[in-house]
One Martini backbone bead per residue (centre of mass of N, CA, C, O) as a GRO file, in nm:
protein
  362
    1UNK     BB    1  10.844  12.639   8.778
    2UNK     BB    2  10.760  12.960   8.877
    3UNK     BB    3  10.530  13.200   8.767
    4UNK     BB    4  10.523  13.510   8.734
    5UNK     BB    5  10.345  13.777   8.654
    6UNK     BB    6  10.562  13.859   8.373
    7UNK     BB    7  10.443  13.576   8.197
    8UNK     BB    8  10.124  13.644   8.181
    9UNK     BB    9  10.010  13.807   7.931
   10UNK     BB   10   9.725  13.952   7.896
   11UNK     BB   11   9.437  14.094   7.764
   12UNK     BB   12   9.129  14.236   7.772
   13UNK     BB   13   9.041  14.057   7.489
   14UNK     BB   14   9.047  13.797   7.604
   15UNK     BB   15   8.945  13.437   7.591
   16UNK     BB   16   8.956  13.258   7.827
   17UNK     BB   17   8.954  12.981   8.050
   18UNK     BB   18   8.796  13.003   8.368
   19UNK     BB   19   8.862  12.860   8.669
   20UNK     BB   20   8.701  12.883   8.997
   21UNK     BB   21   8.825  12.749   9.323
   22UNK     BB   22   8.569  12.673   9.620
   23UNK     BB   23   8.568  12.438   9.890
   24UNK     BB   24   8.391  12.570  10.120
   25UNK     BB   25   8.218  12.795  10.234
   26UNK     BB   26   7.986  13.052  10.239
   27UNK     BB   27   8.143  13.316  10.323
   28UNK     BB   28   8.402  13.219  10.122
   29UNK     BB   29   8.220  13.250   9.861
   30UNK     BB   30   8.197  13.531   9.881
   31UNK     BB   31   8.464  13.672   9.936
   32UNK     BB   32   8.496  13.570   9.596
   33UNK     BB   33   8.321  13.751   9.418
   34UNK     BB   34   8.544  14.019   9.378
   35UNK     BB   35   8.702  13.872   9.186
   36UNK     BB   36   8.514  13.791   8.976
   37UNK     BB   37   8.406  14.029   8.881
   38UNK     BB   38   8.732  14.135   8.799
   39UNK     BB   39   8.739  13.945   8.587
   40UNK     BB   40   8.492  14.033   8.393
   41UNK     BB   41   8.599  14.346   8.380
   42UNK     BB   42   8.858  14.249   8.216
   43UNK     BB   43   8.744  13.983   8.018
   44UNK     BB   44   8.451  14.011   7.835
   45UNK     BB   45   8.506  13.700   7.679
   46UNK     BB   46   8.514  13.507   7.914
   47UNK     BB   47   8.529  13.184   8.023
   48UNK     BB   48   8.349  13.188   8.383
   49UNK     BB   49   8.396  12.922   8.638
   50UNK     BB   50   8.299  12.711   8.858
   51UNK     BB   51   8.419  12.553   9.174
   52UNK     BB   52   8.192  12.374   9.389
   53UNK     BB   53   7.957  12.322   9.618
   54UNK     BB   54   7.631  12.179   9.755
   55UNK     BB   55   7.618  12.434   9.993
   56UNK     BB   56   7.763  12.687   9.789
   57UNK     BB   57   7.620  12.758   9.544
   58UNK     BB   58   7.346  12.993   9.556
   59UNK     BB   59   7.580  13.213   9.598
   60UNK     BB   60   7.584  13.247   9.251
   61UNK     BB   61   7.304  13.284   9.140
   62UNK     BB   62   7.263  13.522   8.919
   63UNK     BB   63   7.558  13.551   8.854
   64UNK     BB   64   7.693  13.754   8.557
   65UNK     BB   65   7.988  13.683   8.564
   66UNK     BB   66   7.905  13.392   8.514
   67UNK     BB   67   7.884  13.094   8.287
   68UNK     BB   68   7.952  12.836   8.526
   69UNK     BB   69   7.815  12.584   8.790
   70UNK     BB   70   7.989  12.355   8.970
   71UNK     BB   71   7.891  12.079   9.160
   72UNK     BB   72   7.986  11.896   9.492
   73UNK     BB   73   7.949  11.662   9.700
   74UNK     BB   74   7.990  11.619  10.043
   75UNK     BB   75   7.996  11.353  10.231
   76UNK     BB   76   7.855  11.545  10.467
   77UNK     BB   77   7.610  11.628  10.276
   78UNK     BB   78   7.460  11.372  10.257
   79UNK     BB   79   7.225  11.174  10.261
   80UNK     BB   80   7.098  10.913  10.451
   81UNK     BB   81   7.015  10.812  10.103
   82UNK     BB   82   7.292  10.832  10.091
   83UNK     BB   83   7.624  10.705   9.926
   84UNK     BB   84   7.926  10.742   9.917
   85UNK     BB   85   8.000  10.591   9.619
   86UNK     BB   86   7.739  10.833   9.516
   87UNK     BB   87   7.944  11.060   9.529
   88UNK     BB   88   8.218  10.970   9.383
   89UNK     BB   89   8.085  10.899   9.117
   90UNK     BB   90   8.013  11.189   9.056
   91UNK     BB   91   8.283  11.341   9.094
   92UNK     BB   92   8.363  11.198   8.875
   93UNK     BB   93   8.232  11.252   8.609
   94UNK     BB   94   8.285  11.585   8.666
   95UNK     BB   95   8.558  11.566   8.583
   96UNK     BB   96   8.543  11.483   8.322
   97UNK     BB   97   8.393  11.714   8.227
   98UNK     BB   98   8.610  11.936   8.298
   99UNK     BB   99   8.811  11.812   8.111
  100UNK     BB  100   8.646  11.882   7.819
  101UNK     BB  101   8.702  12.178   7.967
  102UNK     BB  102   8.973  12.337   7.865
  103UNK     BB  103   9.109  12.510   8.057
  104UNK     BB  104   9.372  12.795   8.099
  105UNK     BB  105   9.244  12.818   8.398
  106UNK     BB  106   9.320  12.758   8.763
  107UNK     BB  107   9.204  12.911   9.068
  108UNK     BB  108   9.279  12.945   9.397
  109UNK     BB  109   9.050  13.078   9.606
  110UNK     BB  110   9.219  13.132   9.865
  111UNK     BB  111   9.445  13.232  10.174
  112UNK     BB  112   9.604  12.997  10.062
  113UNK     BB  113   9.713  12.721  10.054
  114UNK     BB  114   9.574  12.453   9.847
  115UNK     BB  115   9.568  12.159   9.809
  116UNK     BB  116   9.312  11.996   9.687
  117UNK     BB  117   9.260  12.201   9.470
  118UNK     BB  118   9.520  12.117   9.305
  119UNK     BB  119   9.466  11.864   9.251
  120UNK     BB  120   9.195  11.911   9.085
  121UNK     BB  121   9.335  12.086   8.860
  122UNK     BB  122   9.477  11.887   8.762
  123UNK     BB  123   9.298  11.664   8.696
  124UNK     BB  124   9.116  11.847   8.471
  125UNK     BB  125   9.335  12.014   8.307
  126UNK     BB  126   9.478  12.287   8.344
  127UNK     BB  127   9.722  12.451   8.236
  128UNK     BB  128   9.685  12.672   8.436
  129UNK     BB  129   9.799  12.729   8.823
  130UNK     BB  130   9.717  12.933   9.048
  131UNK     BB  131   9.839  13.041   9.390
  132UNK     BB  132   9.964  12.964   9.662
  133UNK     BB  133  10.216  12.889   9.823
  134UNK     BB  134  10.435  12.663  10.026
  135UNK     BB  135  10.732  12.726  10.086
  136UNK     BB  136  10.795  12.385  10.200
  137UNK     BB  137  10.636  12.338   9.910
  138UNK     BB  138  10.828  12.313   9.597
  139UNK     BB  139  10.713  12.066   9.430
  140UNK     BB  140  10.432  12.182   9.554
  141UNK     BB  141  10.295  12.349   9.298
  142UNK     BB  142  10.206  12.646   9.111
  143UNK     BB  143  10.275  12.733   8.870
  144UNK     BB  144  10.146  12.979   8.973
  145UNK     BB  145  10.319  13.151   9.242
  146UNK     BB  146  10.247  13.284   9.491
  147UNK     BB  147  10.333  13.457   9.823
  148UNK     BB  148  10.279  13.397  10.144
  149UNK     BB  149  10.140  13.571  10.442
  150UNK     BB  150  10.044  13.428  10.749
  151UNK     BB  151  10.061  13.733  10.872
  152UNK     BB  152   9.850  13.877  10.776
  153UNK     BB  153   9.559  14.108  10.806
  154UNK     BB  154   9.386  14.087  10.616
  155UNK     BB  155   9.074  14.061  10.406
  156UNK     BB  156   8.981  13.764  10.285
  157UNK     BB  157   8.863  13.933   9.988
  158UNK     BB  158   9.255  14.048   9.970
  159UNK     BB  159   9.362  13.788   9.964
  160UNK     BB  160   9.174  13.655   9.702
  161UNK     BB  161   9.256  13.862   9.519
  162UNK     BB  162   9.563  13.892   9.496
  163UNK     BB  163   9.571  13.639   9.253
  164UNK     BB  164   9.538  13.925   9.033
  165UNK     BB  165   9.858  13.999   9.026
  166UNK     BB  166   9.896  13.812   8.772
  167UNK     BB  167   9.708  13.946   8.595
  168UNK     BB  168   9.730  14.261   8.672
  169UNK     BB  169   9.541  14.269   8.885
  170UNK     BB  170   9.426  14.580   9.084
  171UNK     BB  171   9.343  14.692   9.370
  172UNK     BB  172   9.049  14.750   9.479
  173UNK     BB  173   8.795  14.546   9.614
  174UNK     BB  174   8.488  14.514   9.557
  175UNK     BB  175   8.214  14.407   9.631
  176UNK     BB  176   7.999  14.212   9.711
  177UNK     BB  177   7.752  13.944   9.565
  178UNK     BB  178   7.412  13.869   9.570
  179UNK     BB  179   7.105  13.725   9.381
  180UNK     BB  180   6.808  13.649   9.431
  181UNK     BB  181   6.532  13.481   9.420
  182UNK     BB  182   6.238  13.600   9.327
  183UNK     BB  183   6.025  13.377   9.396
  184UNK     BB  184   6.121  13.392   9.700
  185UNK     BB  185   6.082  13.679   9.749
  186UNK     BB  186   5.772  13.663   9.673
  187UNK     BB  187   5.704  13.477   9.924
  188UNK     BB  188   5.848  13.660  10.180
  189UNK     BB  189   5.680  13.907  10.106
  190UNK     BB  190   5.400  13.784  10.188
  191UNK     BB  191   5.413  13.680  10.420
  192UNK     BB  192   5.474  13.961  10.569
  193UNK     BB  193   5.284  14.091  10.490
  194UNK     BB  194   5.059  13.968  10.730
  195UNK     BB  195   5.265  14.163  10.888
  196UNK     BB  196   5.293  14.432  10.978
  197UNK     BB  197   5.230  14.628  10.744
  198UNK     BB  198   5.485  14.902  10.696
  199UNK     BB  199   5.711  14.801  10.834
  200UNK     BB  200   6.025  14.713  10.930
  201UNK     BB  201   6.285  14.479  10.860
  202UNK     BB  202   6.434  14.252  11.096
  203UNK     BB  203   6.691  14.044  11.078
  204UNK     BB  204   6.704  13.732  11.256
  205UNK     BB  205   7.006  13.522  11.302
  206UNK     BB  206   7.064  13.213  11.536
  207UNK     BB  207   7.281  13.088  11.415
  208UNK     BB  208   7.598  12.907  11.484
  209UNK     BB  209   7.851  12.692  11.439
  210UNK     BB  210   8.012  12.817  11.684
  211UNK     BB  211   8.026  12.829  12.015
  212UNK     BB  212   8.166  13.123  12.024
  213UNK     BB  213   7.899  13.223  11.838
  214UNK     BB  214   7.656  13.170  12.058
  215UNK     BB  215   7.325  13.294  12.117
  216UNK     BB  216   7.044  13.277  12.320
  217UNK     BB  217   6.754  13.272  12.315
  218UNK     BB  218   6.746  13.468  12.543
  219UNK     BB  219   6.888  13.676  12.407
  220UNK     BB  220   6.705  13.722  12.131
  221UNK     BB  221   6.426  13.803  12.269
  222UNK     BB  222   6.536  14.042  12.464
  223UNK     BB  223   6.620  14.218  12.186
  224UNK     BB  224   6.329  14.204  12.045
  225UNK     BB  225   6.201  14.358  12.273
  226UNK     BB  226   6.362  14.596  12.262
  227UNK     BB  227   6.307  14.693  12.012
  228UNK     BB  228   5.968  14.683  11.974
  229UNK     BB  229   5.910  14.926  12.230
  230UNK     BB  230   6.103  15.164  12.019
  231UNK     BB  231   5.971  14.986  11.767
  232UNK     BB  232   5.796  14.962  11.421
  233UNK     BB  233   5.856  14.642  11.415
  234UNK     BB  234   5.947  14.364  11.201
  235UNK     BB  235   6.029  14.000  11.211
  236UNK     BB  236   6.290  13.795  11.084
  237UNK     BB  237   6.323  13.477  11.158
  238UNK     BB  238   6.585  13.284  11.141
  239UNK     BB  239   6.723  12.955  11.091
  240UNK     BB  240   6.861  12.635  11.086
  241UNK     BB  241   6.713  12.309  11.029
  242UNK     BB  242   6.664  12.110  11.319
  243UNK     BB  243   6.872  11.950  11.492
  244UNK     BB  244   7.127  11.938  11.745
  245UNK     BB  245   7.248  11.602  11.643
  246UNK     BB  246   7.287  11.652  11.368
  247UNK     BB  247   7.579  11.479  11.194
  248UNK     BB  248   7.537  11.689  10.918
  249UNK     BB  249   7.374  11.891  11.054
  250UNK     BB  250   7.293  12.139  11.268
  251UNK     BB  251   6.999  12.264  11.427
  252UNK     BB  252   6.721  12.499  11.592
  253UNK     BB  253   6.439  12.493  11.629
  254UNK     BB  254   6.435  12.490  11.945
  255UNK     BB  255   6.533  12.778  11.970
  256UNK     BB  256   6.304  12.916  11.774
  257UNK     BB  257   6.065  12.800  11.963
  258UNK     BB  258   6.165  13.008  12.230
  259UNK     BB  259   6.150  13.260  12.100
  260UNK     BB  260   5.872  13.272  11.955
  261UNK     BB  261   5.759  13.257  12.224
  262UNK     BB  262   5.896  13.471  12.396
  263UNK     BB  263   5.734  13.692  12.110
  264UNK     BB  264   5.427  13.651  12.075
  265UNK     BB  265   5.319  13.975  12.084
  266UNK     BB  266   5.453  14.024  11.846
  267UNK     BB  267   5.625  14.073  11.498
  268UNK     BB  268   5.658  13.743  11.398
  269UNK     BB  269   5.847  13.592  11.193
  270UNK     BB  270   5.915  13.230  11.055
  271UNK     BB  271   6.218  13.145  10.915
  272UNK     BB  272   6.313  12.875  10.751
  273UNK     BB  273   6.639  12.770  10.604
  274UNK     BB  274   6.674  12.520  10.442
  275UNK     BB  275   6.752  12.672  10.182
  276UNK     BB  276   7.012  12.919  10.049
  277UNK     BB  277   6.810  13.093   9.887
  278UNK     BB  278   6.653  13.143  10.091
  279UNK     BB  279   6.782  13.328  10.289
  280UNK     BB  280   6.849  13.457  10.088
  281UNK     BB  281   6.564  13.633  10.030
  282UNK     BB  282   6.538  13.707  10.291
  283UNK     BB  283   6.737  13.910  10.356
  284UNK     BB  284   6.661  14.094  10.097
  285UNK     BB  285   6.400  14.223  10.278
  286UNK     BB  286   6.573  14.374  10.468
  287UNK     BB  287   6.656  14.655  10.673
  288UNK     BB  288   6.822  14.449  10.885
  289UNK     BB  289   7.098  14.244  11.056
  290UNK     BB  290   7.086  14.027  11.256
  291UNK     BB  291   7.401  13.827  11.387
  292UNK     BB  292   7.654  13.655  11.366
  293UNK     BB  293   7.896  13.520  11.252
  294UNK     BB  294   7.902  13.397  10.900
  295UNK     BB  295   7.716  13.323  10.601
  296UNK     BB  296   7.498  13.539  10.684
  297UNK     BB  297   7.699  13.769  10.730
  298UNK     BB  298   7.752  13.814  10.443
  299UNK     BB  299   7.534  13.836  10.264
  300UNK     BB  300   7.399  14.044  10.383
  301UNK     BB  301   7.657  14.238  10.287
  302UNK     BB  302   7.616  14.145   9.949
  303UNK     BB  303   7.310  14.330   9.996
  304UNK     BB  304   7.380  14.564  10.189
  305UNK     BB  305   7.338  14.570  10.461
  306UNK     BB  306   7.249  14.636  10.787
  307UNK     BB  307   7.480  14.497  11.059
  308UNK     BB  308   7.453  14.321  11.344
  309UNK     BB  309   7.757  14.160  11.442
  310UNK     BB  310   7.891  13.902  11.622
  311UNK     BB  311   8.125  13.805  11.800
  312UNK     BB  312   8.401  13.564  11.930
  313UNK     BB  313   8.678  13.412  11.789
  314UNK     BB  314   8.695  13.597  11.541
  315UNK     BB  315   8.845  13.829  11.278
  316UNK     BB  316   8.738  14.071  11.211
  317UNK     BB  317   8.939  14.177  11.003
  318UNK     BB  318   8.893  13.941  10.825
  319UNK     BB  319   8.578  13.861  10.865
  320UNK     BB  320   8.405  14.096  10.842
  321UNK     BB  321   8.185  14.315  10.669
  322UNK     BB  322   8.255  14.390  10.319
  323UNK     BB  323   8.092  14.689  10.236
  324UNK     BB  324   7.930  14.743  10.508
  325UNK     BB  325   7.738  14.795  10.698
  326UNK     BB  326   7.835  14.847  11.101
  327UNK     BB  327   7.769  14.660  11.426
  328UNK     BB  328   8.063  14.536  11.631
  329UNK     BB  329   8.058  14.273  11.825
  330UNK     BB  330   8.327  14.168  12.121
  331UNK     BB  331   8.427  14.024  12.349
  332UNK     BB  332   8.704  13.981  12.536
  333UNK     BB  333   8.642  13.668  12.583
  334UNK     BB  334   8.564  13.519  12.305
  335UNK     BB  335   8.235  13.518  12.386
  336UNK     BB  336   7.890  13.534  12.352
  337UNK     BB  337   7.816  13.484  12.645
  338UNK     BB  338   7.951  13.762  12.745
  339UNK     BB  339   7.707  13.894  12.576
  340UNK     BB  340   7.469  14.155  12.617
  341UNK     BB  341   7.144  14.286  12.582
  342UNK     BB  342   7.278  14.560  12.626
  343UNK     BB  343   7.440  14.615  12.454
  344UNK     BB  344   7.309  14.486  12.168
  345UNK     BB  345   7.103  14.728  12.177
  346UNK     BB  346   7.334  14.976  12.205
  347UNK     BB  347   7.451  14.861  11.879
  348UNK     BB  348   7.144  14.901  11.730
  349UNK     BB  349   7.097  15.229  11.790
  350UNK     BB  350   7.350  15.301  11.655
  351UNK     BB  351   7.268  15.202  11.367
  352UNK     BB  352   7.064  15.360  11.303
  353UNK     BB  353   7.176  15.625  11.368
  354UNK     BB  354   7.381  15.578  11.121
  355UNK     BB  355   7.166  15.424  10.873
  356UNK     BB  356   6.843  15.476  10.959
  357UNK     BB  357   6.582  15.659  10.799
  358UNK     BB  358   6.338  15.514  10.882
  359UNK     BB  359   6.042  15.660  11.075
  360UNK     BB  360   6.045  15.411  11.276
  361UNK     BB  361   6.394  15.514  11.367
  362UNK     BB  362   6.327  15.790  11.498
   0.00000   0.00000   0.00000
């Protein structure tokens, strides 16, 4: 039997060991930090914990909330010398260190039903596990089971809020946060000397993992142009590397390598950004973001950026940018091919003058 909120009181002073389970994209465990977040600051004593994967795990890295932050590889994200063998041999490791760390919650902290994480929960052994339920499958459901409305309309982090109101916290979720690394931050801040010092930093980040989130080399070019007339700033290419037949990750080099071409009279810096830590770093230096929605604009967003974002087929409403300034566009079409280089122009000049008042876009 599923327990409600009022059996599970917790005082603010209390010292719980609590896991939160989140083993999605980077968007998603950004969504999750404000969770986080309000988890710390009710119980300042608690031991709080993450379980992520090794492809969004430095979503994490130097946030203060957290005491401790595990992380496993999913067989699609090992190298080319990695065998499967040797990726579930290490998960099992992990699971049994796990176990040792004998948690008494473990949160699910998705926007719905999540088996998955379920049997993770399970199997390390947390005596309490939090999440929503799914009405069809009454038997396998977390002991404490909040109900889903799936067809809610409410946004990512206000979802994955919601089950902190089984432990009493309420209100509205804080911002999203994540936390740069000096040591990166201070070599993109290096590099970036070097191009048009003492202008403004615009991130420009051209990858978006689905199809009709993607916009053409020849549209981010032709952007990058139309500012640089208006306005004295520098550019910060970003984009993730590699080609685009990659089976285990898509990158961009290609598409990057035309835009820089044909802004080469620009002052434009190329960052491909290998490791997640290394784009949360270039992120933090810019003084605004263009991209698509995806894990690049959450970033942004836990940054605070004011961001120029593109939407395709994604629910503003649910996935937009979080507590953060922002110009959102969607084409009629949900498809990015159907937006134009004079719309994306005329939502950069929008937020400018919205938000932006160093005198270089005035």
């Amino acid at each position: 039997m599923s327990a409600d909120a009022s059996s599970i009181p917790m005082e603010r002073d209390a010292r719980p060991r609590i896991l939160v389970i989140r083993r999605d994209n980077i968007g998603d465990l950004v969504c999750t930090t404000p969770l986080i977040a309000a988890l710390r600051e009710r119980y300042h004593g608690a031991h709080i914990a993450a379980l992520v994967n090794t492809y969004n795990e430095a979503v994490l890295t130097g946030n203060p909330a957290v005491d401790a932050v595990y992380a496993y590889e999913k067989g699609k994200h090992r190298g080319e010398k990695r065998s499967i063998v040797s990726v579930y041999a290490n998960r099992l490791r992990l699971i049994v260190s796990l176990r040792k760390e004998k948690f008494d919650y473990a949160i699910l902290a998705a926007s719905g039903f999540a088996p998955r994480s379920l049997r993770l929960a399970r199997v390390i052994g947390a005596r309490h596990v939090l999440g929503y339920a799914d009405p069809g499958k009454a038997h396998s459901r977390p002991d404490i089971a909040l109900p889903y409305d799936a067809s809610a309309s409410a946004h990512e982090v206000e979802q994955v809020f919601g089950l902190l109101k089984a432990l009493g916290i309420n209100g509205p979720p804080p911002p999203a946060r994540v936390f740069p690394d000096a040591a990166e931050r201070r070599e993109v801040e290096q590099a970036l000397a070097r191009v048009a010092p003492g202008t403004p930093v615009i991130g420009v980040h051209i990858s978006a993992r689905k199809k009709s989130q993607q916009w053409s080399a020849e549209n981010f070019a032709a952007l990058i142009r139309a500012i640089a007339k208006r306005h004295a700033v520098r550019f910060l290419l970003l984009w993730s590397p590699g080609e685009p037949d990659n089976p285990m990750h898509s990158g961009d080099d290609e598409k990057a390598r035309a835009v820089a071409e044909s802004c080469a009279e620009f002052p434009v810096l190329s960052c491909p950004t290998e490791a997640l830590s290394r784009l949360i770093a270039a992120l933090s230096v810019c003084d605004c973001v263009v991209c698509a929605d995806g894990g690049a604009m959450h970033l942004a967003a836990a940054l605070g950026k004011p961001i120029l974002c593109f939407f395709g087929d994604s629910s503003p409403k649910r996935w937009g940018p979080w507590k953060a300034p922002h110009e959102l566009l969607q084409p009629v079409s949900f498809d990015l091919k159907d937006l134009s280089v004079e719309q994306a122009t005329a939502g950069f000049e929008r937020l400018v003058r919205a938000y932006l008042v160093a005198p270089a876009f005035r």
